[in-house]
C-alpha positions as a Markdown table, in Angstrom:
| # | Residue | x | y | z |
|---|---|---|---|---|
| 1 | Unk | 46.3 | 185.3 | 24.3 |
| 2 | Unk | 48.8 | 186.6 | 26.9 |
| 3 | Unk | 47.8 | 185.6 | 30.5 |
| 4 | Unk | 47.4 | 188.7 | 32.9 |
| 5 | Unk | 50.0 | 188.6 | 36.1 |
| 6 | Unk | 48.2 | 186.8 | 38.8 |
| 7 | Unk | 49.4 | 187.1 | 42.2 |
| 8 | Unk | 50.2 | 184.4 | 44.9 |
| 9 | Unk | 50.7 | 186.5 | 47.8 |
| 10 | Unk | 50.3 | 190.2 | 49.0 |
| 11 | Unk | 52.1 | 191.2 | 52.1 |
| 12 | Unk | 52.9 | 194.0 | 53.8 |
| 13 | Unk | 56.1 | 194.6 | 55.3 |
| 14 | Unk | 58.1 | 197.2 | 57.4 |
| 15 | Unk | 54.8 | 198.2 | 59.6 |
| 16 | Unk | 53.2 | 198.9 | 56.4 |
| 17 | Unk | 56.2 | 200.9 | 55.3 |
| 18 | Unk | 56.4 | 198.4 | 52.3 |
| 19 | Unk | 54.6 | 195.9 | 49.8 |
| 20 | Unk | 55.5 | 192.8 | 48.4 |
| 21 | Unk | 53.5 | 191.3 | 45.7 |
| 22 | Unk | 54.7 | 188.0 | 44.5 |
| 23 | Unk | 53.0 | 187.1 | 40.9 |
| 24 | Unk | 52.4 | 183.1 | 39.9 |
| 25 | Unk | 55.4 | 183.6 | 37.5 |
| 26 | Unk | 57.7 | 183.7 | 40.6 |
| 27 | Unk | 58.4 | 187.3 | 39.9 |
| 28 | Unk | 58.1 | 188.9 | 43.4 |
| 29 | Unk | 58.7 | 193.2 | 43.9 |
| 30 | Unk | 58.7 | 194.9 | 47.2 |
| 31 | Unk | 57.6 | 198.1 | 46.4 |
| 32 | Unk | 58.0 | 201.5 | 49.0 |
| 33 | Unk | 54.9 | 202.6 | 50.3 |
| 34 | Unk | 56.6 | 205.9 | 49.3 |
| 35 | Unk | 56.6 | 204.8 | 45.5 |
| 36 | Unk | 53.2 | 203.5 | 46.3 |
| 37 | Unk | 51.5 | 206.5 | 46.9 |
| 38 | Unk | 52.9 | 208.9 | 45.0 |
| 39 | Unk | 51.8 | 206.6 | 41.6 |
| 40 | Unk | 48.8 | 206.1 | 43.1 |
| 41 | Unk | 46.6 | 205.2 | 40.2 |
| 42 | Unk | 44.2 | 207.4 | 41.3 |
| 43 | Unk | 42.4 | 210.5 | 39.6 |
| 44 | Unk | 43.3 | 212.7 | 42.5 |
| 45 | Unk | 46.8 | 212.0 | 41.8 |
| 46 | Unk | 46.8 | 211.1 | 37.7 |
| 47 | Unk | 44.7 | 213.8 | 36.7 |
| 48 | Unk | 42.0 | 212.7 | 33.7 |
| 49 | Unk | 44.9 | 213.5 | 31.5 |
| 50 | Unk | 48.5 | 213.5 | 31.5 |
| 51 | Unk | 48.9 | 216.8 | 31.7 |
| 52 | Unk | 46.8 | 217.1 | 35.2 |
| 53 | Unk | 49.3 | 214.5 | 36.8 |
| 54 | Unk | 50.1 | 215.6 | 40.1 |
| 55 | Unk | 53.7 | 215.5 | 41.8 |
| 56 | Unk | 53.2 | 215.0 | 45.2 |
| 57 | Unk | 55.9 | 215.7 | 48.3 |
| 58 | Unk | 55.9 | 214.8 | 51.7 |
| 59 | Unk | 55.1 | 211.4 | 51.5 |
| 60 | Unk | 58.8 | 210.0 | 52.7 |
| 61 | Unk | 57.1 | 208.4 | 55.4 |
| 62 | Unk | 54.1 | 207.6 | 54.5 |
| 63 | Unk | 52.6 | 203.8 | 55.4 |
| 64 | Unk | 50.1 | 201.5 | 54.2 |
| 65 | Unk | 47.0 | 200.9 | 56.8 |
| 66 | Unk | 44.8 | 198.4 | 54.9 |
| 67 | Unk | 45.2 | 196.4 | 51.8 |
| 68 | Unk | 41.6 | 195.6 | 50.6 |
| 69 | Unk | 40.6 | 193.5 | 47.9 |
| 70 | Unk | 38.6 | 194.7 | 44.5 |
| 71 | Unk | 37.0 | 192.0 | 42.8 |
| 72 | Unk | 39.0 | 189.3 | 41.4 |
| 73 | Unk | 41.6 | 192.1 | 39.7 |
| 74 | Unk | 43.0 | 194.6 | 42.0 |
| 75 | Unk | 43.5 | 196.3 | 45.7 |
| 76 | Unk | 42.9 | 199.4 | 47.2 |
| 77 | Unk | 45.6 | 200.6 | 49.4 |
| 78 | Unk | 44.6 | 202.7 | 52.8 |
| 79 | Unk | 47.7 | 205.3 | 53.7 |
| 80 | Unk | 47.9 | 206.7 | 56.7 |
| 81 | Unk | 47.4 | 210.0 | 55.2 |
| 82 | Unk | 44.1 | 209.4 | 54.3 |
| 83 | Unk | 44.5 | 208.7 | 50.6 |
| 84 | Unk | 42.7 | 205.5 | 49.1 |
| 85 | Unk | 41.1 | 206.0 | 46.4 |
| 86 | Unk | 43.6 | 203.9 | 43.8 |
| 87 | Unk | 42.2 | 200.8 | 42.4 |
| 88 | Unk | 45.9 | 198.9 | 42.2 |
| 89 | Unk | 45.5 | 195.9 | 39.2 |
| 90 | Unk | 47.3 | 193.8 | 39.3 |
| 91 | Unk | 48.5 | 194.6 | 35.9 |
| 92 | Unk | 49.9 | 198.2 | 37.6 |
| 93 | Unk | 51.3 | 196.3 | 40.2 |
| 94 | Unk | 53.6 | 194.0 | 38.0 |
| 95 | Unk | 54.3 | 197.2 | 35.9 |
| 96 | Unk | 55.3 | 199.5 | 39.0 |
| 97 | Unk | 57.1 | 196.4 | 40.3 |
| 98 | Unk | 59.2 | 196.1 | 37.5 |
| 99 | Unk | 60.3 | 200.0 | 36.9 |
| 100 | Unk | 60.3 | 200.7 | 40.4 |
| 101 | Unk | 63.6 | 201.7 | 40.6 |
| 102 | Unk | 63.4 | 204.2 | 37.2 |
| 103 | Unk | 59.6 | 205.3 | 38.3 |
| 104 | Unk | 61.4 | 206.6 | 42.0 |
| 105 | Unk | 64.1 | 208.2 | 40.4 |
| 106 | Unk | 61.5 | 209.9 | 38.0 |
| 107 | Unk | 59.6 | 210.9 | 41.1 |
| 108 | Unk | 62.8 | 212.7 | 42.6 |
| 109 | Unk | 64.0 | 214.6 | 39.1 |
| 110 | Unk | 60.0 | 215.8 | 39.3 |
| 111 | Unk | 60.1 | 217.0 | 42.8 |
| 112 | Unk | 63.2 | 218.6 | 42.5 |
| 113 | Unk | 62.3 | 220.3 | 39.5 |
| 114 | Unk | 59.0 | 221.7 | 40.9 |
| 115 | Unk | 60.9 | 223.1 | 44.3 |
| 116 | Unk | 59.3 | 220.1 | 46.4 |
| 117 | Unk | 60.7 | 217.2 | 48.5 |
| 118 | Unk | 59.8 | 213.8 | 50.3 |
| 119 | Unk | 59.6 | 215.5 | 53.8 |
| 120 | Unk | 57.7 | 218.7 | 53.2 |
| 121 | Unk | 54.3 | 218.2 | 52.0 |
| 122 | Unk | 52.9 | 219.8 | 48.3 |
| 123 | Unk | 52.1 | 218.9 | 45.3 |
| 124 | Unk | 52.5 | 220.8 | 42.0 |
């Protein structure tokens, strides 16, 4: 059996602007709160199906208010736009961690294909 990413620490950095989860592996991602948000795990923003996923804009500078604990797996993550609803795993946060960089870059082809951006808020 494969043993499920644990982390040792959860920090926020940058005023909230950021999130660094360090895993007991000694794998350690700071993650945007940008990136954060927008792939919240949430149904508001995934939809009950792939095909109801939501591209959201606007969020450029979004920030992190709260990190709260759920049970022994996961975190909710307060924005300061008043989303928090995502249950984070930890299991998502070692898989964002680790495709940040392709999942933001994703995020950007999406918004520019649907006429939004990181500074005007919309989703499509």
């Amino acid at each position: 059996m494969i043993a499920e990413p644990w982390p040792t620490e959860i920090r926020l950095l940058e005023n909230g602007r950021s999130l660094r989860v360090t895993f007991d592996d000694g794998a350690s991602f700071t993650m945007s709160a940008e990136l954060l948000r927008v792939r919240s795990p949430s149904a508001e923003v995934q939809g009950h199906s792939p095909a109801d996923r939501k591209t959201v804009g606007g969020k450029r500078n979004v920030a992190i208010l709260a990190v709260a604990p759920v049970g022994n797996y996961a975190i909710r993550l307060d924005f300061d736009d008043m989303h928090r609803t995502g249950i984070y795993t930890w299991r998502y946060l070692r898989e964002l961690g680790e495709t940040a960089e392709a999942s933001f870059a994703a995020y950007e082809e999406e918004l520019k294909a649907k006429g939004l951006d990181r500074d005007r808020p919309g989703e499509a």
